[in-house]
C-alpha positions as a Markdown table, in Angstrom:
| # | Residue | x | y | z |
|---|---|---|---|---|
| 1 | Unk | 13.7 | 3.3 | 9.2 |
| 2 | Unk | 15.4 | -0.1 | 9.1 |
| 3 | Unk | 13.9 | -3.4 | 10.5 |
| 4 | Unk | 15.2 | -6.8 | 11.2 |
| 5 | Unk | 13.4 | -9.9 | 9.6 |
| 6 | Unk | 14.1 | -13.6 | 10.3 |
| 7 | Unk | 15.1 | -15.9 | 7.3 |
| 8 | Unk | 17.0 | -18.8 | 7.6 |
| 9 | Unk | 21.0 | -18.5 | 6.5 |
| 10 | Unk | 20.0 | -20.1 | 3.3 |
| 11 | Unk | 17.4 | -17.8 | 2.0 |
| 12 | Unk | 19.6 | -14.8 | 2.9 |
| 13 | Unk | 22.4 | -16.2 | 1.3 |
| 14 | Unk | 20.1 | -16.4 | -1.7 |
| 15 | Unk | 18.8 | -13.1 | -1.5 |
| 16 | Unk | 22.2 | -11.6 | -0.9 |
| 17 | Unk | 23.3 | -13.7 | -3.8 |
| 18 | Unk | 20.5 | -12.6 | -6.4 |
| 19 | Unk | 20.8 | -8.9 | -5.2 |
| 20 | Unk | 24.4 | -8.8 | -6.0 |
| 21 | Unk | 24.1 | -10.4 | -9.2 |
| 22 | Unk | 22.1 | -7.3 | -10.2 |
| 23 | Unk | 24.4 | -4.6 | -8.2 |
| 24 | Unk | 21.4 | -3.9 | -5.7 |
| 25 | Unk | 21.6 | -4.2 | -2.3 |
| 26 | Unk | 18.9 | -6.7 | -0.7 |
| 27 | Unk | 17.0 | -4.1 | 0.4 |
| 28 | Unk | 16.2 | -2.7 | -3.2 |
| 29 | Unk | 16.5 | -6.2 | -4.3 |
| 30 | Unk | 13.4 | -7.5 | -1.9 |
| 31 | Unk | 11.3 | -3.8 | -2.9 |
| 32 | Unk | 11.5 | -5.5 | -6.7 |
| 33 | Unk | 10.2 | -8.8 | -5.4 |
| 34 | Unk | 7.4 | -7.3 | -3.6 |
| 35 | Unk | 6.7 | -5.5 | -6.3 |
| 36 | Unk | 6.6 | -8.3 | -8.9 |
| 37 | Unk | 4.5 | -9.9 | -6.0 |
| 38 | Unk | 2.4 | -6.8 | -6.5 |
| 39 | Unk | 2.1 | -6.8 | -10.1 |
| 40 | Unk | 1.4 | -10.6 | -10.5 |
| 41 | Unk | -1.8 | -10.4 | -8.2 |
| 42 | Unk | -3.0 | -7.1 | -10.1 |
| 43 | Unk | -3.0 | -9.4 | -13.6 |
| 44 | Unk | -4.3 | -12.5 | -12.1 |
| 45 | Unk | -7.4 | -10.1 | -10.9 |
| 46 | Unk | -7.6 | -8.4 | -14.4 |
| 47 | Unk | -7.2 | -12.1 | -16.0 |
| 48 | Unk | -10.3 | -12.9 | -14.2 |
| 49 | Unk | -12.3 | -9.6 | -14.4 |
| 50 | Unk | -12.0 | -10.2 | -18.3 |
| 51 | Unk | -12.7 | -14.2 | -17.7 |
| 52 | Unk | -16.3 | -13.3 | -16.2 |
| 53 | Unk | -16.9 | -10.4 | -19.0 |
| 54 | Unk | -20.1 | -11.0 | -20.1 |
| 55 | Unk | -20.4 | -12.0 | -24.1 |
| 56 | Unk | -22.7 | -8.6 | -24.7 |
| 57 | Unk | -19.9 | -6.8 | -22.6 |
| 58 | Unk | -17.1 | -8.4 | -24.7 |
| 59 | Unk | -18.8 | -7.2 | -28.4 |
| 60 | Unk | -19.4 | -3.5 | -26.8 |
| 61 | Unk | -16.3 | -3.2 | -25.8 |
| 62 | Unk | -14.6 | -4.5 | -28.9 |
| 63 | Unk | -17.1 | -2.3 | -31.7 |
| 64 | Unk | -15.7 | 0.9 | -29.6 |
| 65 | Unk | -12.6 | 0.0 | -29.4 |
| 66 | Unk | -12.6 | -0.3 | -33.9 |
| 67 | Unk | -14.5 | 2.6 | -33.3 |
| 68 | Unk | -11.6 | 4.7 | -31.7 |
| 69 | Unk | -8.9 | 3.1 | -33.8 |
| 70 | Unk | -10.4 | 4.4 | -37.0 |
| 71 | Unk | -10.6 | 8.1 | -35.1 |
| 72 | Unk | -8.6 | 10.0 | -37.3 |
| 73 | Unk | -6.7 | 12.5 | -34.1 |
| 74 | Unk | -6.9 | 16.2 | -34.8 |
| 75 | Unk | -6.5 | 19.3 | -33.0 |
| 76 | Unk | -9.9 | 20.2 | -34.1 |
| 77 | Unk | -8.8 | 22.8 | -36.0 |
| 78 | Unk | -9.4 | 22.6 | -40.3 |
């Protein structure tokens, strides 16, 4: 399914212009926008989640974290 959106000439142009640069067509080209979009706004929320992580959350999560890094990985099998 196809829609129609309303952009000025400029901004189309743009877009047109950018998607071409990187051999997409503008409809790919906008999906990788969006998704940028998408993925900026999921590390702005982790950037935060670890900004209000408690000092006593912080010092668990690093001693398990040497913790697992010192695991030596086996099969469990001698």
């Amino acid at each position: 399914m196809t829609t129609t959106i309303k952009v000025s000439d400029e901004l189309r142009d743009r877009l047109k212009a950018q998607a071409a640069r990187d051999g997409l067509t503008l409809g790919a080209h906008l999906a990788q926008l969006a998704d940028a979009d998408d993925r900026r706004h999921r590390l702005l929320a982790l950037r935060q989640a670890v900004a209000e992580t408690s000092p006593r959350d912080t010092e668990s999560y690093t001693v398990e974290s040497v913790a697992w890094e010192r695991t030596e990985l086996t099969d469990g099998t001698a």
